[in-house]
C-alpha positions as CSV (number, residue, x, y, z in Angstrom):
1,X,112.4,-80.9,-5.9
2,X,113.2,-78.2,-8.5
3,X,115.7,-76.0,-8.4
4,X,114.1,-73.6,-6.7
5,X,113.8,-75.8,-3.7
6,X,117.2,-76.6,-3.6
7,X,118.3,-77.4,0.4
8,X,115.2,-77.3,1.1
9,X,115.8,-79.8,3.9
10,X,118.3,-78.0,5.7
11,X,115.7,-75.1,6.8
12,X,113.4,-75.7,10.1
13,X,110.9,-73.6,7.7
14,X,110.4,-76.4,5.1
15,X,107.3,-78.3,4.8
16,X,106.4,-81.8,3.7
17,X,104.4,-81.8,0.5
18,X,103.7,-85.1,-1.5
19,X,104.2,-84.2,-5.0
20,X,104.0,-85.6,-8.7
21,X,105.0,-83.6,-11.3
22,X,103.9,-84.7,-15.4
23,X,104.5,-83.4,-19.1
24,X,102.6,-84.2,-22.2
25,X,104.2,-85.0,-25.6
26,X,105.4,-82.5,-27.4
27,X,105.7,-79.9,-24.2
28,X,102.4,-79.3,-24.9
29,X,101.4,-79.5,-20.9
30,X,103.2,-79.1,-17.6
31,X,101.4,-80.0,-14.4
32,X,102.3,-80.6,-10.7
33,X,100.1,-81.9,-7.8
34,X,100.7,-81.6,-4.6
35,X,99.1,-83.1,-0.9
36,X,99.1,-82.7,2.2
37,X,96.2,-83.9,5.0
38,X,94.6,-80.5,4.7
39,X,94.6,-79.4,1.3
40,X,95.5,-80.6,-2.7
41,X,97.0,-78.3,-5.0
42,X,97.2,-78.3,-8.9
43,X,99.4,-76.4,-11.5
44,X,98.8,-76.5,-14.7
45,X,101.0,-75.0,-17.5
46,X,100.7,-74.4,-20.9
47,X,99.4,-72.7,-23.8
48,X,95.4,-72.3,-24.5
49,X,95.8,-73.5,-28.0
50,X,98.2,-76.7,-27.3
51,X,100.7,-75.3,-28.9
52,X,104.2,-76.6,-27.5
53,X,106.7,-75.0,-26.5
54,X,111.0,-76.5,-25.7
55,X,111.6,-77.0,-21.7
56,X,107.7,-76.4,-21.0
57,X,107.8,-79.6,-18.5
58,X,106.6,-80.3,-14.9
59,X,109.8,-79.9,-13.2
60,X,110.5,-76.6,-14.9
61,X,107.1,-74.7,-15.1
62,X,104.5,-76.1,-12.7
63,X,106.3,-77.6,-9.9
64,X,108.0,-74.0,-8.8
65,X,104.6,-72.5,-8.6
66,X,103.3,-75.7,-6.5
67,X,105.8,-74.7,-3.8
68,X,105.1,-71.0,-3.9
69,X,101.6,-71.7,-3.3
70,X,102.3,-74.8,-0.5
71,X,104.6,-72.1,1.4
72,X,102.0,-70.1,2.0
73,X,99.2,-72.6,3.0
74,X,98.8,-73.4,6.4
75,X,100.7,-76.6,7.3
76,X,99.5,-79.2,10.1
77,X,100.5,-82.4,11.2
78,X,101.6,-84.7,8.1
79,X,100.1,-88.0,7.4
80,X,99.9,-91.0,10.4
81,X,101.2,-93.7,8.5
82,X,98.7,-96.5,8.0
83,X,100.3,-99.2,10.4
84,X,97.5,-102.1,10.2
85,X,98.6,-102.2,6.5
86,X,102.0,-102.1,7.1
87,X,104.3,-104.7,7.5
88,X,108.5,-105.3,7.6
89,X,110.4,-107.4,4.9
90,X,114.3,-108.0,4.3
91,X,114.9,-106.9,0.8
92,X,118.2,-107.4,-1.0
93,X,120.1,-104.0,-0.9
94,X,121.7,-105.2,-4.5
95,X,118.7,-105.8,-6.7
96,X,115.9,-104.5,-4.1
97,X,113.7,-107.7,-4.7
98,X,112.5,-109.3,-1.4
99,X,115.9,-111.3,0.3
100,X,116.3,-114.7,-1.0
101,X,118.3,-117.9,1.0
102,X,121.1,-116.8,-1.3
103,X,121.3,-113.3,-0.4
104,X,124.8,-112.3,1.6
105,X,123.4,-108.8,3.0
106,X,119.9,-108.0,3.9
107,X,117.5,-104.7,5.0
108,X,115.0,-104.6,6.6
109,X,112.2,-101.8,5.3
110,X,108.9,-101.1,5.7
111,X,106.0,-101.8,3.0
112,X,102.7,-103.0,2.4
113,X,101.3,-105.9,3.0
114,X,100.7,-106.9,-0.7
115,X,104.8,-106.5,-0.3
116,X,104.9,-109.7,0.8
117,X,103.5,-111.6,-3.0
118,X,106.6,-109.9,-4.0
119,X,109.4,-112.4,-5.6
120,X,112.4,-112.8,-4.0
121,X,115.8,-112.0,-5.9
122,X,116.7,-114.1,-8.5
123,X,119.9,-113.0,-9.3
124,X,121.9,-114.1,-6.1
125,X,123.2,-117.6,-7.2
126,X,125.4,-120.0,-5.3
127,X,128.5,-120.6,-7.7
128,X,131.6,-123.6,-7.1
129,X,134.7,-122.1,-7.5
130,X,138.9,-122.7,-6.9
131,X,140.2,-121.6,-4.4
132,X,141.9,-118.7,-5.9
133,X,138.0,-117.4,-6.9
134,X,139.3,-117.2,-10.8
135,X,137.4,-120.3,-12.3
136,X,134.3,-122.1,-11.8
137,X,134.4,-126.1,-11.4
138,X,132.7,-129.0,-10.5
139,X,133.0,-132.1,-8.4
140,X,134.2,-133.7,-11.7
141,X,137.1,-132.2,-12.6
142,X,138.0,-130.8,-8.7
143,X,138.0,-132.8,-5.6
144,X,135.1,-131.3,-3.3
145,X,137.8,-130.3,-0.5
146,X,138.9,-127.4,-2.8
147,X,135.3,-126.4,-4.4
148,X,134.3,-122.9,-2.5
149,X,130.5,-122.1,-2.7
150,X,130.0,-118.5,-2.7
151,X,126.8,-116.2,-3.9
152,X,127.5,-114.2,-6.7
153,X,125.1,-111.5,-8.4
154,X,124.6,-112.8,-11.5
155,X,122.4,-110.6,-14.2
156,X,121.3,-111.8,-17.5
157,X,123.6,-111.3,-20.3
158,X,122.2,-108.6,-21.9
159,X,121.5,-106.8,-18.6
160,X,124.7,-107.3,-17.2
161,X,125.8,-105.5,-20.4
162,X,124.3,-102.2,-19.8
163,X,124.4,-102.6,-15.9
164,X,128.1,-102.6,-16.3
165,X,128.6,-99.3,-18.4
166,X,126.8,-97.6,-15.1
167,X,128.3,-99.9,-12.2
168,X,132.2,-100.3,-12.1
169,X,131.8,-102.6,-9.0
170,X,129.9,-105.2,-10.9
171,X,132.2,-108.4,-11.3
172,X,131.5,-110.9,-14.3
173,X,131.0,-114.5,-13.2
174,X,134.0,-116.3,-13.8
175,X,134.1,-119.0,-17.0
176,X,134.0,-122.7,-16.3
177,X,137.6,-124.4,-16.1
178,X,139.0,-125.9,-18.6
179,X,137.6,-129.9,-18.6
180,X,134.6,-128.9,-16.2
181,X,131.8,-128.6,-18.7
182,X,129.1,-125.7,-18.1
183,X,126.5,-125.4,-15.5
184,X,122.9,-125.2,-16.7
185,X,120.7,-122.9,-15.9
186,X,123.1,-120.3,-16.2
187,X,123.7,-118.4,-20.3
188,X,126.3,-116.9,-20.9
189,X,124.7,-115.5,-24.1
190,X,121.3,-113.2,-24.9
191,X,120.4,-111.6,-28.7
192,X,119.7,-107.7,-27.8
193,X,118.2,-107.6,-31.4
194,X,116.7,-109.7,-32.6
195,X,114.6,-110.7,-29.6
196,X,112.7,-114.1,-30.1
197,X,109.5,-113.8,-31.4
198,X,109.4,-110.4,-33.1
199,X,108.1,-108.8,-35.9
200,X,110.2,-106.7,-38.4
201,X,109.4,-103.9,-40.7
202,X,112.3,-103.2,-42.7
203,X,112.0,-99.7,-45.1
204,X,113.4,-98.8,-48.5
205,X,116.1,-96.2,-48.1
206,X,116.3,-93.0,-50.2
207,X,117.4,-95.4,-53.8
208,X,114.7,-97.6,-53.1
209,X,117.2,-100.7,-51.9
210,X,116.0,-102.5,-48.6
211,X,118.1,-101.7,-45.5
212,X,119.8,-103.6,-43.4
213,X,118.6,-104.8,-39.8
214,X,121.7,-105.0,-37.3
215,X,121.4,-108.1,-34.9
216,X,123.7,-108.2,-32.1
217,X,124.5,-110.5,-29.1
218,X,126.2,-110.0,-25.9
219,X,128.6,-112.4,-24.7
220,X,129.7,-112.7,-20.4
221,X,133.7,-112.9,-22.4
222,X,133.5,-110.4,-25.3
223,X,136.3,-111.8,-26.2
224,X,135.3,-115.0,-27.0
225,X,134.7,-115.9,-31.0
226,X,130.8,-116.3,-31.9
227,X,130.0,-118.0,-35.0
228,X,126.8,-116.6,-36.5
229,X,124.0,-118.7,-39.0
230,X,121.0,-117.0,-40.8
231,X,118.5,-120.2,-41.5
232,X,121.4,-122.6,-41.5
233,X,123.8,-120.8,-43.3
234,X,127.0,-119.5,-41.9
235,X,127.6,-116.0,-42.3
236,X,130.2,-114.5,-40.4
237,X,132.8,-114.7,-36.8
238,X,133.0,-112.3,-34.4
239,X,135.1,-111.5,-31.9
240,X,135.1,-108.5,-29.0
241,X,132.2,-106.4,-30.6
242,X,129.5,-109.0,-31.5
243,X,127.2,-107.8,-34.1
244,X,126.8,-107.5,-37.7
245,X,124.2,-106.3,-40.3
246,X,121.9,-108.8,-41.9
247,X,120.0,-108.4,-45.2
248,X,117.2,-110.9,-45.9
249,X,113.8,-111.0,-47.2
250,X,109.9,-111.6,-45.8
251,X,109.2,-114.9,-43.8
252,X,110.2,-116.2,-41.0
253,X,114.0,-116.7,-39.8
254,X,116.4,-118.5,-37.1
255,X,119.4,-116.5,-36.2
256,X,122.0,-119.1,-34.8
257,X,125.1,-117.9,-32.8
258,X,127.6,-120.5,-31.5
259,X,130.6,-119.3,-29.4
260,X,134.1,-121.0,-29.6
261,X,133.1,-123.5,-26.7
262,X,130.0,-124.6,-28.4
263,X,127.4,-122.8,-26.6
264,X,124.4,-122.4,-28.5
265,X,121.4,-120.2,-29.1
266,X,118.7,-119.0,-31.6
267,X,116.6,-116.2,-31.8
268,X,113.7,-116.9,-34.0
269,X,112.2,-113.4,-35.4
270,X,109.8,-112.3,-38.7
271,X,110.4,-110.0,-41.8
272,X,106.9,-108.5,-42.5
273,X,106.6,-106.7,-45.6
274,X,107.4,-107.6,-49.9
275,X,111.0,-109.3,-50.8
């Protein structure tokens, strides 16, 4: 709620309201609706001519009026929830998909039936590991006896990366040991930019010289070397911070990475526009 409505749950005198609040582009129009089973309200804010105006938003100018005008409505009894369409599922408190057989904690919640086409969570994996939990192995290189199978949340590269910045309890799959080869099905590399398949304008700067595009990767061990190839061609290592600037004209491309333990993979994108 705004701020207005701060603690507003702490007073016997506060009413439920279901509420959406919305602004245009530009801060060109605020508006807030509100329900309840008697009555709907809406605010609108603005100017008559369009005209924007900075911090002209729904949160800021229509929603306080929506609760000065729902505190003085009459209130009722609130909605009776719709129980025939209504159903409980265990979700997966870590990525809030439906539970799946690899999930180690489970909730159960309440949602519509439709909840139940939902896909369960594809991120909890079982992994092998030692026993000291530092290394992934096999039965090929580790006698069965000491292999521990354990579910691990286990995000894409590139959304591990940003999940990371925002979650310190997050905890990076360990690498493979030495001699045990890699498990498929799970990368341990994804291109942020380029992504396969797309399309690039690239503009003339201020002297009339082409820019640069900046393609980077994201690696599970930053700290691992990747070796990076523009249509074949070798063009440069990295090593902790992976990404570099490329300058290259109109057609079609392949972007090769290869990290130091030969894992591979290619992002194939288009330069539209003249050389």
């Amino acid at each position: 709620r705004p701020e207005s409505e701060a603690g507003w749950h702490y007073f016997t005198s506060s009413r439920n309201l279901a509420w959406k609040t919305g602004t245009s582009f530009g801060f060109r129009d605020a508006w807030a609706v509100g329900s309840t089973p008697e009555y709907v309200i809406g605010v609108w804010a603005g100017n008559a001519d369009g005209e924007g105006r900075p911090g002209l938003t729904g949160i800021a100018a229509a929603a306080p009026i929506l609760f000065d005008i729902a505190g003085i409505m009459e209130t009722g009894p609130w909605f009776s929830p719709p129980l025939e369409e209504i159903t409980d599922i265990s979700i997966c408190p870590k990525s809030g998909y439906r539970a799946g057989p690899d999930c180690p904690d489970t909730r159960e919640i309440q949602v519509c039936i439709n909840g139940l086409k939902s896909s369960v969570c594809p991120f909890h994996k079982i992994v092998h590991l030692n026993r000291s939990r530092t290394l992934q192995v096999t039965a090929d290189c580790v006698p069965p006896s000491e292999i521990i199978n354990e579910s691990w949340f286990v995000l894409p590269p590139a959304m591990e990366y940003f999940y990371k910045k925002k979650h310190s309890d997050y905890t990076t799959l360990p690498p493979f040991a030495e001699g045990c080869g890699n498990e498929k099905g799970i990368s341990v590399m994804e291109f942020i930019y380029p992504s396969p398949g797309i399309k690039i304008f690239i503009p003339r700067d201020f002297m009339g010289e082409m820019t640069r595009i900046v393609a980077e990767v994201v690696h599970r061990n930053a700290s691992k070397r990747i070796f990076w190839h523009l249509d074949d061609k070798y063009l440069v290592t990295t090593r902790n911070i992976h990404q570099i600037e490329i300058l290259t004209g109109a057609g079609n491309h392949t972007l090769t990475v290869v990290d130091e333990d030969g894992n591979r993979l290619s992002s194939h994108f288009t330069i539209i526009g003249k050389n």
